[in-house]
C-alpha positions in Angstrom: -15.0 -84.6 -10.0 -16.8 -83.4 -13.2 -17.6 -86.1 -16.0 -15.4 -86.9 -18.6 -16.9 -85.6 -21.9 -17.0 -87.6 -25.2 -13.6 -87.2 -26.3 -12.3 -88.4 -22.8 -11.8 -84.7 -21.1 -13.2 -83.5 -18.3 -15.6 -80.7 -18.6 -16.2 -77.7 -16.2 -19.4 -76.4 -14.8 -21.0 -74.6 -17.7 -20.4 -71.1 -18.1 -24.0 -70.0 -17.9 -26.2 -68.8 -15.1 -28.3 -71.6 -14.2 -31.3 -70.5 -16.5 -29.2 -70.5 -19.2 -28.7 -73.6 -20.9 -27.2 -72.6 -24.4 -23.7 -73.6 -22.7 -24.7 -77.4 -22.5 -23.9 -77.9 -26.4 -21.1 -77.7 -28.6 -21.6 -74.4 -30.5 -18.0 -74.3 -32.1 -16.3 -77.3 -34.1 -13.4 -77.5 -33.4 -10.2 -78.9 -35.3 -6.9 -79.5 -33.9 -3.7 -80.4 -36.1 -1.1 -81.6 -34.1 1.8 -84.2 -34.2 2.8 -86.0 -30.8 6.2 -85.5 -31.9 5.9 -81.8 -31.8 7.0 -79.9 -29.0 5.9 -76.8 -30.1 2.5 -78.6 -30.0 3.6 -79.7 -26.8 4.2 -76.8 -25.6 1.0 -74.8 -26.3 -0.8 -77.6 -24.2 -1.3 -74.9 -21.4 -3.3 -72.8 -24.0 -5.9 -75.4 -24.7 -6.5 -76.8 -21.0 -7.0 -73.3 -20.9 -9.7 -73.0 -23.3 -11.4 -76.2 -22.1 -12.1 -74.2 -18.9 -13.5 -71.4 -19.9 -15.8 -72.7 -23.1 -16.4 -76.4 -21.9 -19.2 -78.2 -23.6 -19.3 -75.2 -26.2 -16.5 -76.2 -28.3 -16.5 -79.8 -29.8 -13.0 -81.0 -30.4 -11.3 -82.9 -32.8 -7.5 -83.9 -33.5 -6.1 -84.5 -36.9 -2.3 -86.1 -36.9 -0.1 -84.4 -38.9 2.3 -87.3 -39.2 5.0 -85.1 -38.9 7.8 -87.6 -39.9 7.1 -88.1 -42.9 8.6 -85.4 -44.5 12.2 -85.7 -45.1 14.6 -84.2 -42.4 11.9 -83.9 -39.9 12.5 -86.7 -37.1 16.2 -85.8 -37.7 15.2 -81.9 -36.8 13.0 -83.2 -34.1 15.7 -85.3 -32.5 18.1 -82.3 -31.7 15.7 -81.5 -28.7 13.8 -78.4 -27.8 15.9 -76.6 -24.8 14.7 -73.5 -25.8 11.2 -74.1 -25.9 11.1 -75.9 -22.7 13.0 -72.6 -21.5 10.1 -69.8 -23.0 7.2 -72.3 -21.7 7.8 -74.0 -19.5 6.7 -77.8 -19.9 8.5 -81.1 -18.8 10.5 -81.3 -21.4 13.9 -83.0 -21.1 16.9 -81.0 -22.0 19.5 -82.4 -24.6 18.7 -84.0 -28.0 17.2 -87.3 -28.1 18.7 -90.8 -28.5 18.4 -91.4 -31.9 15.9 -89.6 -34.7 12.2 -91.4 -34.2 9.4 -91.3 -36.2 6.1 -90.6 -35.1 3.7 -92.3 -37.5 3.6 -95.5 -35.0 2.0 -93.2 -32.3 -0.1 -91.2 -34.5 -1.3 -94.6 -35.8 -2.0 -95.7 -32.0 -4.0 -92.6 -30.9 -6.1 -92.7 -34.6 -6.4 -96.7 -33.7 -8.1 -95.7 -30.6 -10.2 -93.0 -32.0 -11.7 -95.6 -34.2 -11.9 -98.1 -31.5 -12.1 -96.5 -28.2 -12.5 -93.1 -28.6 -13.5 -92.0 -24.9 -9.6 -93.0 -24.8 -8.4 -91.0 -27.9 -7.4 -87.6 -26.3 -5.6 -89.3 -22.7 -3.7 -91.9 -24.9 -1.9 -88.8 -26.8 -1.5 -86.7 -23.9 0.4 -90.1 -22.0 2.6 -90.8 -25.4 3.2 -86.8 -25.1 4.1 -86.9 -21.5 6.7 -90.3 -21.9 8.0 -89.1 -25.1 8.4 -85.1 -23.7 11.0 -86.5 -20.5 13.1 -88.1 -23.2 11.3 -91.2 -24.6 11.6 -92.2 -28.0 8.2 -92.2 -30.1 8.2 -95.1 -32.1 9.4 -97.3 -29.0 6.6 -100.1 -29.1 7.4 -100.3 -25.0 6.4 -96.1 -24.5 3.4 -97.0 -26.9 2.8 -100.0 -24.7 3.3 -98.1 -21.3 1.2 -95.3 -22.5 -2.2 -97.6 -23.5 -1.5 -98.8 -20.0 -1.6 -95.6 -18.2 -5.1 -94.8 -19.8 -6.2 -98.7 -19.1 -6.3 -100.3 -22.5 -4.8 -103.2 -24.1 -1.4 -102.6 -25.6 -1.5 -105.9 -27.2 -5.5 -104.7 -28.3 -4.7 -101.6 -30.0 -1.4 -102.6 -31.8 -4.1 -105.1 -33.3 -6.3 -101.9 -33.9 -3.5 -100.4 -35.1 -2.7 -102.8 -37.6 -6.1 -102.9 -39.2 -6.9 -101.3 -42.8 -9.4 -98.7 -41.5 -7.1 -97.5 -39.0 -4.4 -96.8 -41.7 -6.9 -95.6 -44.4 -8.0 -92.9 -41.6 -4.5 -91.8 -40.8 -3.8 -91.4 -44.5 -7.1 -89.3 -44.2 -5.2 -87.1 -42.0 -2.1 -86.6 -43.0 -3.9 -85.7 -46.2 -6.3 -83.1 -44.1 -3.2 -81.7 -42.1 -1.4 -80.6 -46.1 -5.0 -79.0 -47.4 -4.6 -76.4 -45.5 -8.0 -73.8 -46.4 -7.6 -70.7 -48.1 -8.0 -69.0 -45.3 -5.1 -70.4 -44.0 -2.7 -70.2 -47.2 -3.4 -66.7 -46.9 -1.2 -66.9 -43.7 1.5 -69.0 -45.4 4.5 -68.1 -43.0 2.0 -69.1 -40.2 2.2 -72.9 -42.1 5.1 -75.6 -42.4 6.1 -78.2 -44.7 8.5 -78.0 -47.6 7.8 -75.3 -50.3 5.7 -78.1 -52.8 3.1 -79.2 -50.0 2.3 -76.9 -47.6 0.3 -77.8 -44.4 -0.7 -76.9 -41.3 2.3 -76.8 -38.7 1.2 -77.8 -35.1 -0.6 -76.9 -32.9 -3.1 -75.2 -36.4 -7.3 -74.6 -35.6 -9.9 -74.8 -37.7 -13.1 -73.2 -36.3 -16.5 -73.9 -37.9 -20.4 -73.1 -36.8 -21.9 -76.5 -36.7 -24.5 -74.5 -39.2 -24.0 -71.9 -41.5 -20.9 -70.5 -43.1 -19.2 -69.3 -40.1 -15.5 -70.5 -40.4 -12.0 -69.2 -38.8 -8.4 -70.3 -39.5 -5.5 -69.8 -36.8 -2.6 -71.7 -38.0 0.4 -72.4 -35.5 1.5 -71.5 -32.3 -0.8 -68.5 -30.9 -1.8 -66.9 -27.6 -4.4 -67.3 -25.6 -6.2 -64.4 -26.6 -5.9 -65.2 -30.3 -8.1 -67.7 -30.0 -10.7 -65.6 -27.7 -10.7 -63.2 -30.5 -11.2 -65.6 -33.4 -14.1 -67.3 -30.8 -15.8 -64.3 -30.1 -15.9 -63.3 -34.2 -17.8 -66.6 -35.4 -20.2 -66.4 -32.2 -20.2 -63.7 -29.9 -22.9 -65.5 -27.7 -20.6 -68.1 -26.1 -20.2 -68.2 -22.6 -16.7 -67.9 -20.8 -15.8 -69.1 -17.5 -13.7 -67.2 -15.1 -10.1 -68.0 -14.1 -10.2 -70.4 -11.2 -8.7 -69.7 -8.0 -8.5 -72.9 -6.6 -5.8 -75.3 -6.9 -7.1 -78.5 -5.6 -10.5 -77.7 -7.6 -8.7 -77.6 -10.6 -6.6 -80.1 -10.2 -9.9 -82.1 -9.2 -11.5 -80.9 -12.3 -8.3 -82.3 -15.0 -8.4 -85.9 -13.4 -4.8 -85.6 -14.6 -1.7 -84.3 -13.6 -1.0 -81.0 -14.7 2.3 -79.5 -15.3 3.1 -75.9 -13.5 2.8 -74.3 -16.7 -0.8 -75.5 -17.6 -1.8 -74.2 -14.3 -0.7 -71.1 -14.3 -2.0 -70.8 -17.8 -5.9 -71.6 -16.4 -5.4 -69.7 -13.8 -4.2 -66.8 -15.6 -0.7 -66.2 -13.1 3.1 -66.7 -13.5 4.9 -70.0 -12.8 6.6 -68.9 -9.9 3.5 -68.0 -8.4 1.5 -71.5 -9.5 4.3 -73.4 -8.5 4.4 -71.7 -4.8 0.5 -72.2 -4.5 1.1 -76.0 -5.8 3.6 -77.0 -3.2 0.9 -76.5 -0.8 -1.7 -78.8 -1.7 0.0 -80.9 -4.3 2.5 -83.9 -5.1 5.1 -83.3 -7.6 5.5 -85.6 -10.0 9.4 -84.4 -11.4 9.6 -85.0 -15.3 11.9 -83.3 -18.1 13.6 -80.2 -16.6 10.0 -79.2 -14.9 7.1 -81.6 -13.1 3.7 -82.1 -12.9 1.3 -81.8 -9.7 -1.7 -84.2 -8.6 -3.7 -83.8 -5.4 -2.1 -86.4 -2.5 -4.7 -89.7 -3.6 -4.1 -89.3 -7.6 -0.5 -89.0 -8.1 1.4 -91.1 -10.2 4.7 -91.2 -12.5 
């Protein structure tokens, strides 16, 4: 199994030929805004595994909570479910509204906490609050935050005291501030943007895309397509490397260290669900969540 990277990701072989080493550094900055609470976030997850296969090491990631919540109406939007969604994409996502409105500032605390303290745990503590919250948990339950530090084998009772800590909430402030300064490039795109009419910001999933020298910047706010990002990519450096599609189930699998859901696979390896789910059952346990599942080889599974 490939090495997890910095941010706690695995990384693929480098899309190079083996004389060619410019794939071994980040050559793209990379911003994410998201919000755990988010399905639409949620549900572009296949998009990004997808670009962490075929640029690896060349893009540098970083997330930025949103802190969705906050605004007024919003857990109360969030809380009436996302059938549709789950329906267009795919992902686990459980059908019906949720239990009661939740806000998601204690999780986006948790995950900034961690990124402070931990931060080879940051991106595997929000995908486990994603996954528990996704088949019908409730976000600011201090059990699914406790479950999920678990899963990813930290301290629940450590990073509620991260959590609880001035720099932690001076850095989330720091987001939430970043996520409603959306750049001009972006306010250009204002119907691509959320957030009431007085504070606009970036909705989730938003990307910011900056040259780690020189003034090469891009701005693709919200929910796009793979290619989108290819394009935007290709713009500020045509000289990165891409990795083909795999074709291998178990290697891929291998290569996440996670469980995948059908729609992230078929997303990486560029077919339909159907056809990823057939070519799963062969080689995979399914781990049933939402209205969907997600597949580990034999040895890794787990709920």
């Amino acid at each position: 199994m490939a090495a997890p990277d910095a941010s706690g990701s695995p990384d693929p072989e480098d899309p190079a030929p083996p004389d060619d080493r410019s794939a071994d550094r980040p050559r793209v900055e990379v911003t994410l805004f998201t919000d755990p609470a988010c399905p639409f976030a949620f549900s572009w997850e296949p998009v990004r595994w997808a670009l962490r296969w075929q640029y690896g090491r060349q893009l540098r990631w970083r997330t930025t909570m949103i802190v969705l919540t906050r605004e007024e109406g919003e857990a109360e939007k969030l809380a009436g479910g996302a059938d549709g969604l789950q329906e267009a994409y795919g992902m686990p996502i459980a059908r019906g509204p949720h239990a009661r409105p939740a806000s998601s500032e204690p999780a986006c605390r948790a995950v900034v906490a961690v990124r402070l303290n931990a931060p080879e745990h940051e991106e595997a503590l929000l995908r486990r609050i994603r996954v528990r919250t996704m088949a019908g948990g409730l976000l600011d339950d201090p059990t699914l935050l406790a479950a999920a530090a678990v899963d990813v084998g930290l301290d629940p009772v450590r990073v509620q005291t991260w959590a609880a800590t001035a720099p932690v909430a001076i850095a989330l402030d720091e987001d939430a501030t970043a996520a409603r300064t959306p750049s001009p490039r972006a306010r250009a795109l204002d119907h691509r943007l959320g957030g009431p009419a007085g504070e606009r910001r970036y909705s989730a999933p938003s990307l910011e895309l900056r040259l780690p020298s020189g003034p090469g910047v891009a701005s693709v706010p919200g929910f796009n397509s793979h290619p989108t990002y290819e394009i935007a990519l290709a713009n500020l450096d045509p000289a990165l490397r891409r990795r083909d599609a795999p074709d291998d189930v178990p290697t891929l699998l291998d290569w996440a260290g996670v469980p995948l859901a059908t729609a992230e696979v078929a997303a990486m390896m560029r077919i339909d669900r159907d056809d990823a789910r057939e070519r799963l059952e062969r080689v995979a346990t399914r781990i049933d969540s939402g209205a969907d599942a997600y597949w580990a080889l034999p040895d890794r599974a787990r709920t």
